[in-house]
C-alpha positions in Angstrom: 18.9 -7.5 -1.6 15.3 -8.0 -1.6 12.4 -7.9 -3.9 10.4 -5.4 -1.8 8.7 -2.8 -4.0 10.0 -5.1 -7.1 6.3 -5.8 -8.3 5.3 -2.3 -8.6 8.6 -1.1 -10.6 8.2 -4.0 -13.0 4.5 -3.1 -13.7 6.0 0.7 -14.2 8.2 -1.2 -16.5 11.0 -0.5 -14.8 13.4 -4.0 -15.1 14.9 -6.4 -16.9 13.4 -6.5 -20.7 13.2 -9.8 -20.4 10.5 -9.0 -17.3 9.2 -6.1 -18.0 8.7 -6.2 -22.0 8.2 -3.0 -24.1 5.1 -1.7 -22.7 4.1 -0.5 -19.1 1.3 -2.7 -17.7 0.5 0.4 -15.7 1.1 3.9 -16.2 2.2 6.1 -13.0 -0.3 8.3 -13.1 -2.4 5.5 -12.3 -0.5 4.7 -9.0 -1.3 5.8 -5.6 1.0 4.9 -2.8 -1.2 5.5 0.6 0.8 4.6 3.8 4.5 4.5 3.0 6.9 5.2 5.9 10.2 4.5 4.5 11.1 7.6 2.2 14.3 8.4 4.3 15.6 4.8 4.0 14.6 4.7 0.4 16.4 7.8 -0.5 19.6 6.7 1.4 19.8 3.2 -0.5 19.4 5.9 -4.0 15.6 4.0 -4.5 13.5 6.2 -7.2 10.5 8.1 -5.1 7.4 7.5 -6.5 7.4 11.6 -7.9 10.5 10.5 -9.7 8.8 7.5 -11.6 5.4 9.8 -12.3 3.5 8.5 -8.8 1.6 11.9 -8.1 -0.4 10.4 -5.3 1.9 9.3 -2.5 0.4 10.3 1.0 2.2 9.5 3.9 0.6 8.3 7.5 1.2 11.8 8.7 -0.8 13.4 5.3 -3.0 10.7 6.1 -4.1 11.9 9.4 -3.8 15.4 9.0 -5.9 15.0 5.5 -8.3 12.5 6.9 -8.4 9.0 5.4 -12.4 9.4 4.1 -10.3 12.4 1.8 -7.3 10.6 0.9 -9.9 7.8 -0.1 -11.9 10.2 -2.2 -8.8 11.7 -3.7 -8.1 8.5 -4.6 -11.6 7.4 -6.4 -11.4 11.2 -7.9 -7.8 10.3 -9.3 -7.8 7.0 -10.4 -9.5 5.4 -13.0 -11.5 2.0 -13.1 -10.8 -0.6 -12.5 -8.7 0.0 -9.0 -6.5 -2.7 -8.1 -6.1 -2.3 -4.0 -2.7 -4.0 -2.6 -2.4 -3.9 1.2 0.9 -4.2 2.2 0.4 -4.9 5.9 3.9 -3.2 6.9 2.1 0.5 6.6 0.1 -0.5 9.8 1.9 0.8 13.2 3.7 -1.8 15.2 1.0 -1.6 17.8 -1.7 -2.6 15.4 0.7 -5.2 13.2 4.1 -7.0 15.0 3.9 -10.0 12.3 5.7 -8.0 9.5 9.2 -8.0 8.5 9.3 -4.9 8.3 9.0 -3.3 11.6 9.1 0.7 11.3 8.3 3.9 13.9 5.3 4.9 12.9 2.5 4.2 10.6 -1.4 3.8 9.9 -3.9 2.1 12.6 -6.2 -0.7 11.2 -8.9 1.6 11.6 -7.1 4.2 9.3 -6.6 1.4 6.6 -10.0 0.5 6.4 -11.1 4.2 6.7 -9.0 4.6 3.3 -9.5 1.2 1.7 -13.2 0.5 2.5 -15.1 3.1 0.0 -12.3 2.2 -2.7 -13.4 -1.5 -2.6 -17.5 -0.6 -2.1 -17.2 2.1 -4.7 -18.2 -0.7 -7.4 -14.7 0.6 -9.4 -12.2 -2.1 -7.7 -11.2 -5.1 -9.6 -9.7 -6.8 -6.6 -7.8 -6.5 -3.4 -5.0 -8.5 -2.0 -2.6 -8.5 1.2 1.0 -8.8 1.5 4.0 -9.0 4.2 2.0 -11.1 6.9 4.3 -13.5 8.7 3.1 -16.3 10.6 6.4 -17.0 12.1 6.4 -13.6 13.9 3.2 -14.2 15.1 2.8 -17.4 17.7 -0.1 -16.4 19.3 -1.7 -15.8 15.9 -3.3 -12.6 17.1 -2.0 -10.5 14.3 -3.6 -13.0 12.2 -7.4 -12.3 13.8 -6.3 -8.4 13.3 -5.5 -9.1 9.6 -9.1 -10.9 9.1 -10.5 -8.4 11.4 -9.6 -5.7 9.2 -10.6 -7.3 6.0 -13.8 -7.9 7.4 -14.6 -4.4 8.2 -13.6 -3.5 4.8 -16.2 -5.9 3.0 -19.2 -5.4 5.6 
């Protein structure tokens, strides 16, 4: 098995007692899963979908585009409240924008998308923090999925 998606369910609380202790440390309704690209997967391995757990925001790359990412952004702000914890999981991007992940789908976000959605959450003045996940150096000799990773995060502060 794997730990992917692991963090999430034991801050839902969902785990061992010893890990996840009585209380949430976040409610669902305070989740919003942007990006995701793996439902079919997820539902053949019998993984809980985020409506399942109480996740009511969970917008796909294709609701993404057809929505617009400046309005799944503001859905987000409108939805969630402060403070906004923002964790980029770098396997949402496409292929063609990202190769250094393990987790190499059809499919997905463009950089440009991501920091379309994630830029006015972190400048809104209601995020806490941000922080990046699933990069792997060892897929990436050239480093150039590296410079697109600090690219992007750039763009999202300026």
């Amino acid at each position: 098995g794997e730990a992917a998606d692991m963090p999430l369910a034991l801050l839902l609380g969902d785990g061992p007692p010893a890990l996840v202790g009585d209380t949430p440390l976040v409610e669902a309704a305070d989740v919003a899963v942007i990006g995701a690209r793996d439902r079919e997967e997820a539902v053949g391995l019998g993984s809980p979908m985020p409506e399942d757990v109480g996740i009511a925001l969970d917008r796909d790359p294709e609701r993404v585009v057809a929505d617009g990412p400046a309005a799944i952004a503001a859905e987000v702000l409108d939805r969630l409240t402060p403070p906004i914890w923002v964790h980029v999981d770098v396997d949402v991007l496409s292929t063609e924008d990202f190769a250094a992940t393990p987790y190499l789908q059809q499919g997905g976000m463009t950089a440009d998308q991501v920091v379309e959605v994630v830029r006015p959450i972190v400048g809104s003045g209601r995020c806490a923090g941000i922080d990046v996940t699933c990069y792997d150096p060892d897929m990436d000799d050239d480093r150039s999925s590296a410079r697109r990773l600090v690219e992007l995060l750039a763009t999202i502060f300026r």
